[in-house]
C-alpha positions as CSV (number, residue, x, y, z in Angstrom):
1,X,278.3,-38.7,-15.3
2,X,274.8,-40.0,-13.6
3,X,271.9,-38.4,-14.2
4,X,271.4,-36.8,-10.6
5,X,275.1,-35.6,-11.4
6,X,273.6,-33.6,-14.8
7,X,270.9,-31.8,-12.9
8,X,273.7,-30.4,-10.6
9,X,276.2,-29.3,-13.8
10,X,273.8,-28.7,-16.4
11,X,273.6,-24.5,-16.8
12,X,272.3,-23.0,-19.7
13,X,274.9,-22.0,-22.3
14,X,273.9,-19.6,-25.1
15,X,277.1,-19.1,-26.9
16,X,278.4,-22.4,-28.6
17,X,281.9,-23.0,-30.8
18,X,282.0,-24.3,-33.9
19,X,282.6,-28.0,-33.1
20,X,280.0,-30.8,-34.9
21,X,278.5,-32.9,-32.8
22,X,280.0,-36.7,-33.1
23,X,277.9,-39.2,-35.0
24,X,278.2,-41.5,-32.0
25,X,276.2,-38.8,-29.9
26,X,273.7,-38.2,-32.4
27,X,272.4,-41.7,-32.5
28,X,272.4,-41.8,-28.9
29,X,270.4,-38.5,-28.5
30,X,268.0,-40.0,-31.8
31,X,267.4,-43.7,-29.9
32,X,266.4,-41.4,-26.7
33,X,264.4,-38.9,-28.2
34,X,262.5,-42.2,-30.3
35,X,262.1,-44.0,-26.5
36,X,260.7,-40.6,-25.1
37,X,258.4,-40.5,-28.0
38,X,256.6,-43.9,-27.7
39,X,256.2,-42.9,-24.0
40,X,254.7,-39.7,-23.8
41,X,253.0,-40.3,-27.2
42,X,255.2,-37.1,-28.1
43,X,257.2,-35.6,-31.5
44,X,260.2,-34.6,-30.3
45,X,262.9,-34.0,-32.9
46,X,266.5,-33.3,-33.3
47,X,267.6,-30.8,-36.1
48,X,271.5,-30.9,-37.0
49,X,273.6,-28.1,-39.0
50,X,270.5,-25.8,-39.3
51,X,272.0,-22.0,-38.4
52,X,268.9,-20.3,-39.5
53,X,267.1,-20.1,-36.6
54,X,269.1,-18.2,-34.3
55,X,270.4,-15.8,-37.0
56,X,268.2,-13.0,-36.7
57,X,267.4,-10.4,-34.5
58,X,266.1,-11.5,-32.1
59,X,268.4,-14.5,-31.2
60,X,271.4,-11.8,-31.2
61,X,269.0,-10.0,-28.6
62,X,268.8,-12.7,-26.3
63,X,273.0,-13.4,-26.6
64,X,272.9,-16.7,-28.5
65,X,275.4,-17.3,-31.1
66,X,277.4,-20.4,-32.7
67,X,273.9,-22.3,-33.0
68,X,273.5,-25.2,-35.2
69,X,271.5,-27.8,-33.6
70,X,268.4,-27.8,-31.5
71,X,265.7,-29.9,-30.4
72,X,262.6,-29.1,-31.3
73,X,259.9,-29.6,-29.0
74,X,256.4,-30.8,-30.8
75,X,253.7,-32.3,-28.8
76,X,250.2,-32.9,-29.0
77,X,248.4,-29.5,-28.3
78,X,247.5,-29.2,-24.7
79,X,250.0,-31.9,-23.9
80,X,252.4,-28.9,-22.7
81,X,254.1,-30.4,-19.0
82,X,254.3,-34.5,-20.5
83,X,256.5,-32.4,-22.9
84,X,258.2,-30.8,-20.4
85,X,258.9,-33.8,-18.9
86,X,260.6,-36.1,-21.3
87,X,261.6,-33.2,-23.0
88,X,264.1,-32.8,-20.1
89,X,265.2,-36.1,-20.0
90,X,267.0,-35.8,-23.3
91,X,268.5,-32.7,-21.9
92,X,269.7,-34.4,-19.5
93,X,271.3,-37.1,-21.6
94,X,272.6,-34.8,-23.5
95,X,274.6,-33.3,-20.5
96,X,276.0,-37.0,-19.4
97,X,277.2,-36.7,-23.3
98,X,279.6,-33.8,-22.6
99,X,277.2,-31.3,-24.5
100,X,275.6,-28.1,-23.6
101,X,271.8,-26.7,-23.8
102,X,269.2,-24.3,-23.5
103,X,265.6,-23.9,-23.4
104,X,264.3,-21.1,-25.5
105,X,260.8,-20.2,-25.6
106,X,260.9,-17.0,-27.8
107,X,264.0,-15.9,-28.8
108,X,264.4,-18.0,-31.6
109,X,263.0,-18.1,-35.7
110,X,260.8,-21.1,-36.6
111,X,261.9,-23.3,-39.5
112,X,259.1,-25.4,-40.5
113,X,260.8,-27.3,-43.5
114,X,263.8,-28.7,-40.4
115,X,260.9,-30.5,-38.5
116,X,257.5,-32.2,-39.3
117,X,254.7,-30.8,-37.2
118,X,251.4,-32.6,-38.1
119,X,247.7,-31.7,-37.1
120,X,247.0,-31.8,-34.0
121,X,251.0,-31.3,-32.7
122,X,252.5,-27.8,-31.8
123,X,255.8,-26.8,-31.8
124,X,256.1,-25.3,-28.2
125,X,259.9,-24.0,-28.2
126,X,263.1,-25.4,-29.2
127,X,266.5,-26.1,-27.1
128,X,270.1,-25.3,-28.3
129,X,272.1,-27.9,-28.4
130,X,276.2,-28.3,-28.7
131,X,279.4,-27.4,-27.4
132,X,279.8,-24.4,-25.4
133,X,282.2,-22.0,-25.5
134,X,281.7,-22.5,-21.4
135,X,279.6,-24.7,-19.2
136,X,277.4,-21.5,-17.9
137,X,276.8,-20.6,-14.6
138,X,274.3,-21.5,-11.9
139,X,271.9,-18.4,-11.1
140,X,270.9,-18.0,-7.8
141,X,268.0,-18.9,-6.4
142,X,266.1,-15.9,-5.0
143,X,263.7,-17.9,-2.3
144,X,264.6,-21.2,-0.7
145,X,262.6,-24.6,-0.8
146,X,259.5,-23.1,1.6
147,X,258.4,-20.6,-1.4
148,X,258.0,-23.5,-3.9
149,X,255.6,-25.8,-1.5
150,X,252.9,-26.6,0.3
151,X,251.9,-29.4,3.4
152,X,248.5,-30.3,2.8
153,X,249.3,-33.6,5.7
154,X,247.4,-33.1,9.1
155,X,249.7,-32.7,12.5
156,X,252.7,-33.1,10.2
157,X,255.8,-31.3,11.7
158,X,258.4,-31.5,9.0
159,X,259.0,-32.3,5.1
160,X,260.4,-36.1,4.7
161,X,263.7,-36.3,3.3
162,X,263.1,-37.7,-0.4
163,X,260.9,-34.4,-0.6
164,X,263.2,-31.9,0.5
165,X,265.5,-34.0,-1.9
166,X,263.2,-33.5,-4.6
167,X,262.7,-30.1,-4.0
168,X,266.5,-29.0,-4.4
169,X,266.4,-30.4,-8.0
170,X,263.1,-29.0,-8.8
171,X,265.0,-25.8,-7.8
172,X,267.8,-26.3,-10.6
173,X,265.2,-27.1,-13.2
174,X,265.6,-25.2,-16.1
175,X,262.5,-23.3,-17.7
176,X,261.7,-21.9,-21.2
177,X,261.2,-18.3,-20.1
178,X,263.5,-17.9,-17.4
179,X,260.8,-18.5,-14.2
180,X,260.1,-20.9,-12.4
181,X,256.1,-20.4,-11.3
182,X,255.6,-23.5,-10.1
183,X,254.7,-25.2,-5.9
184,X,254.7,-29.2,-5.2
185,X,251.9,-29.9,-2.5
186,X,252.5,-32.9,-0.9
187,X,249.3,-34.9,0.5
188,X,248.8,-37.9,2.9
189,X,250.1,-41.7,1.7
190,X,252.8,-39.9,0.1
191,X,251.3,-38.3,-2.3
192,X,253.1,-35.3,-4.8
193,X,250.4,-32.6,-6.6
194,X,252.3,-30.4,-8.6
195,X,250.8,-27.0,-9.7
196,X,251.9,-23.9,-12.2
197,X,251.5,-20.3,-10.5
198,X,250.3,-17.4,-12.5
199,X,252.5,-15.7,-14.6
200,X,251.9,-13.3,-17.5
201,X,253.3,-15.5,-20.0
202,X,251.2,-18.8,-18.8
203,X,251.5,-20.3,-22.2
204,X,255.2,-21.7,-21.1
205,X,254.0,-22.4,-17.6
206,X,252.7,-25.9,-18.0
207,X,256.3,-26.7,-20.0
208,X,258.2,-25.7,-17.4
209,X,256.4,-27.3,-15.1
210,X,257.1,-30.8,-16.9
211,X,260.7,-29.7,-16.4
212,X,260.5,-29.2,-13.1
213,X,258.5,-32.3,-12.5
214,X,261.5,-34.7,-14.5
215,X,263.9,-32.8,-11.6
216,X,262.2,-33.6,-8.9
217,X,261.6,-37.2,-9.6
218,X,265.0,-37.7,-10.2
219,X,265.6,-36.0,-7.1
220,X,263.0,-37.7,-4.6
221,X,263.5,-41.2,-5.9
222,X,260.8,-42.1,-8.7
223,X,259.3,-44.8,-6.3
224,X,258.7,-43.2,-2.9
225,X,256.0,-41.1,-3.9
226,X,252.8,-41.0,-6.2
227,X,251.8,-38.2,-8.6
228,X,248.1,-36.9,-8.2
């Protein structure tokens, strides 16, 4: 499975069997979660056969059961979308690995002796990891491409195809909360500015905007177009 083929079949599961995760996979996910590290100057870590934090109440509100693993996502504070962002790509990975995910932003218990969080780092949320008991299901989008972005080119008639491209995987981005209040703006000289809308809960905005941002990369081709 390719990576553009993961953004496509990569649905949030909450209910996972009892199956460990092979040791095979675990390294992978560990060598790619140390790469993402060194490059977003991040402290993302995986926690294995740790139940305790989506045993109480409020994990059994939000339907998750069967939960043993989940990476936790620690980052510098203020550092929220680069986390986002890589924090993604190992979600991805872990898709091409046969395994299933979730971002969860609040429905979850924090377990501070599973994971190192130093000064200066924050945990932001965590994301189930493991075998579903199914592969989810894609929700549907409730407003097309248009109500995500802007055209800020002069005499410019239509969207090029790498962005419309990008757009369409922005659009199956997951997010920590469950919205997606984000818009891409693109500029002259090819040129991609992408911005977080309001939302009451704006503290996950910025996170899920690094999400989106990973999809539409992948989507639009990582060297047609600049970030600004």
């Amino acid at each position: 499975m390719t990576i553009q083929e993961a953004i496509i079949s990569r649905h949030s599961v909450r209910q996972y069997l009892d199956k460990p995760i092979e040791t095979e996979k675990i390294e992978r996910l560990q060598d790619f979660i140390a790469e993402c590290n060194r490059k977003g100057n991040l402290h993302i870590q995986l926690v294995t056969n740790e139940p305790n934090a989506f045993s109480g109440g409020l994990a059994k509100y939000g339907k998750f059961s069967g939960i043993r693993n989940y990476i936790a996502m620690i980052g510098k504070k203020g550092d929220d979308t680069t986390l986002g962002y890589y924090g993604e790509q190992v979600v991805l990975l872990a898709q091409t690995l046969g395994l299933n995910t979730c971002w969860v932003g609040l429905t979850y218990r924090k377990q501070p002796d599973k994971y190192e969080v130093l000064d200066g780092e924050k945990l932001v949320c965590v994301v189930a990891l493991g075998y579903g008991v199914t592969q989810g299901v894609q929700h549907p989008q409730k407003k097309d491409n248009k109500a995500y972005c802007k055209d800020a080119r002069k005499d410019s008639e239509c969207f090029p195809e790498w962005f419309v491209n990008g757009m369409q995987a922005a659009l199956l981005a997951p997010t920590a909360i469950n919205q997606q209040k984000f818009e891409f703006i693109l500029h002259d000289g090819n040129k991609v500015e992408a911005k977080t809308r309001f939302t009451i809960l704006n503290s996950y905005a910025p996170i899920d905007l690094g999400i989106a941002k990973c999809h539409f990369e992948i989507g639009a081709g990582k060297d047609v177009f600049e970030w600004v």
